[in-house]
C-alpha positions, 0 to 999 in steps of 0.5 A: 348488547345493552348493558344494565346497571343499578343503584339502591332499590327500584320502587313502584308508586301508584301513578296518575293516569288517564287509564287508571279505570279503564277497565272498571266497567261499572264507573266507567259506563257511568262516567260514559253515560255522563258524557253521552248527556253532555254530547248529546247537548251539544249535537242539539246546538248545530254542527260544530265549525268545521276547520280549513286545513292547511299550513300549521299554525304556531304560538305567537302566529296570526291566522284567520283561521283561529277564531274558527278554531276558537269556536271549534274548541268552545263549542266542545266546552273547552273553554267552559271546562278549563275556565279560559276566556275566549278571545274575541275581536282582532285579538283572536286571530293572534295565537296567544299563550292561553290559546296555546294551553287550552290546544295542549289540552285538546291534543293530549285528550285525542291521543296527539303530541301536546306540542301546541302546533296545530298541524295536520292531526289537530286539524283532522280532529277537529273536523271530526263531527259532534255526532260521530264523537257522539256514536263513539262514546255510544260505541264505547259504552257498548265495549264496557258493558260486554267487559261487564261479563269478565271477572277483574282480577286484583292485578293484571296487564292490560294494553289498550291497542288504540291508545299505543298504552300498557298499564300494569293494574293493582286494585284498580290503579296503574303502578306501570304505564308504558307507551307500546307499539301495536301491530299495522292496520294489515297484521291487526294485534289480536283482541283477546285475554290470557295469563303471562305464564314465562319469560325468556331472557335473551331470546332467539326469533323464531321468525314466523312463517308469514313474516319470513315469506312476506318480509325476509324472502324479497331481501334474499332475493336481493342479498343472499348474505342478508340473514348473515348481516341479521345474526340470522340462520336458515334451517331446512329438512334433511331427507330423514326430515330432521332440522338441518342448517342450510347455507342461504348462499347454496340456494337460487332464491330467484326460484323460491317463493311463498309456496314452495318456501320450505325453511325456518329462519331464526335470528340468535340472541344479542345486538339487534335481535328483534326481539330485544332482551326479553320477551313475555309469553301467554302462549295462545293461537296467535302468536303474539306475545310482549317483547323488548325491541331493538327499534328503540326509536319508534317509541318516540313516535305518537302513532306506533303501530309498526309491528307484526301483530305483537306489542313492543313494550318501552318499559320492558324491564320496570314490567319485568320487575313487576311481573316476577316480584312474586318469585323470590330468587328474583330482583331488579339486580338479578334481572340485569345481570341475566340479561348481561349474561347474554344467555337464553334463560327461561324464567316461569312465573310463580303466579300466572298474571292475566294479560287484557288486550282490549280495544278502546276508542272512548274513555271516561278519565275519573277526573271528568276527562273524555279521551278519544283515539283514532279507530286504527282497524276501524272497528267501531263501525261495525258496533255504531250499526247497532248503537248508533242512530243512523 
């Protein structure tokens, strides 16, 4: 069990933020249309120089491959926009310290890690044409005109799945980022809006059926003592049909399968827990909710879509403080101190907050900025048939 502790008074400032505005519509869709004209203008120049893969390249290296990159980069404006010069002669070949800036630009403006190394994810960006990014922004601007129907509330939680993003959104600013891990391109995390009405304190995992049939049954097959490992318990029917606990050990699992798979596996709070320490419900027909984590460590990843369907949140307990300030018997301290406790608490909210999980793949930052990210379920094809010329 995580133990927490504090000192003096948790504050929460307005932050910078490249999804700040994301979903304000009507500047946004100007902000867009603003890019599509800039876009436009270099789809009229020819194709943008296309980059040959291979070994990465590091700062202080020389490459034949870097004056096509230098190209790539300014035929984009980047060079231009950050007011850099663009080396020419023997000299760009050699990746020098003001290359190396404008490329941590580049990365962070494609949802990549801005370590400088231009490696396998910077070279597949890159090479993306100017007309698709073109249609992306075309494709995000169809999105923003559909958000146009959505009455904005004051405040509200938003994740935006393909940016790995959670923003907590106050009178159009962000006072909570935190990085999320989203649900694999096989178990998609739903798109869709609805209030946060409870929290749980210390939860148990009810372990869904799909991922109990799918993930849990083959490590029984292997180890039956695997849910004893997990501070996991198997729940099967009596022959009244009331819930009974099943000793997994008592059971041939090489004769179980997905269809005839009768039992309820639940994973009880504390160390380990999938779940972590809290999770955030906004109970809907799919299931999914926000929730701590006790894989930590894949947060450090830039790509995070590991889950199940629902969203992992970093920064589980800054939302907690957030999302319950509107009730008066609870604090920073006090939260910390239930979670201490390790017993299952459920809290509900004063006021509803209204969740927004949307999917964008294109934005606008107010500062100019346009950011991309990879279309992880590849949705954007199906609204480019519409919006973009083919």
């Amino acid at each position: 069990m995580r133990q927490y502790f504090f000192l003096g008074v948790l504050l929460f400032f307005p932050v910078v933020s490249a999804h700040a505005a994301l979903f304000d519509p009507p500047s946004n869709i100007e902000r867009i249309d603003q890019a599509i004209t800039r876009y436009e203008s270099y789809a009229k120049k020819g194709p943008w120089p296309k980059i040959k893969e291979g070994k990465k390249i590091e700062p202080g290296q020389t490459s034949d491959r870097l004056p096509t990159i230098r190209d790539r980069l300014e035929a984009e404006g980047y060079f231009k926009e950050l007011k850099k010069k663009n080396q020419r002669g023997k000299e760009s070949s050699f990746y020098d310290p003001e290359l190396e800036e404008v490329i941590k630009v580049y990365q962070e403006r494609n949802g990549l890690e801005p370590d400088g190394v231009i490696g396998k994810g910077t070279f597949q960006a890159m090479n993306v044409t100017v007309d698709r990014r073109l249609c992306q922004l075309r494709v995000n601007r169809s999105r923003f005109e559909s958000l146009m129907a959505t009455e904005i509330p004051p405040r509200y939680v938003r994740v935006n799945v393909p940016a790995f993003r959670l923003d907590v959104v106050e009178n159009h600013q962000s006072v909570l980022e935190s990085k999320v891990i989203v649900g694999r391109r096989d178990r998609k995390t739903p798109i869709f809006n609805d209030e946060i009405t409870h929290l749980v304190m210390n939860p148990a995992w009810y372990v869904p059926r799909n991922i109990a049939v799918k993930d849990k049954l083959p490590h029984l097959q292997k180890d039956p003592a695997y849910l004893q490992k997990m501070n996991m318990k198997l729940y099967g029917k009596s022959e009244e049909g009331t819930s009974v606990e099943v000793d997994p050990a008592t059971i041939d699992w090489t004769t179980v399968s997905a269809d005839n798979f009768d039992y309820k596996i639940v994973q009880k709070p504390g160390g380990g827990n999938a779940l972590g320490t809290i999770k955030f419900l906004f109970p809907n027909k799919y299931d999914v909710y926000l929730h701590d984590t006790s894989d930590r460590y894949l947060f450090k990843r830039q790509s995070r879509s590991f889950s199940s369907g629902c969203i992992r949140v970093e920064r589980y307990m800054d939302l907690a403080d957030i999302i319950l300030k509107d009730n008066a018997d609870w604090n920073h301290e006090k939260i910390g101190q239930a979670i201490n406790s390790g017993i299952q608490r459920r809290i509900d909210l004063t006021t509803p907050l209204p969740i927004h999980i949307v999917y964008v793949t294109a934005w606008v930052t107010e500062g100019g900025e346009v950011q991309f990210r990879d279309d992880l379920y590849r949705y954007d094809p199906a609204i480019a048939k519409t919006v973009c010329s083919q």
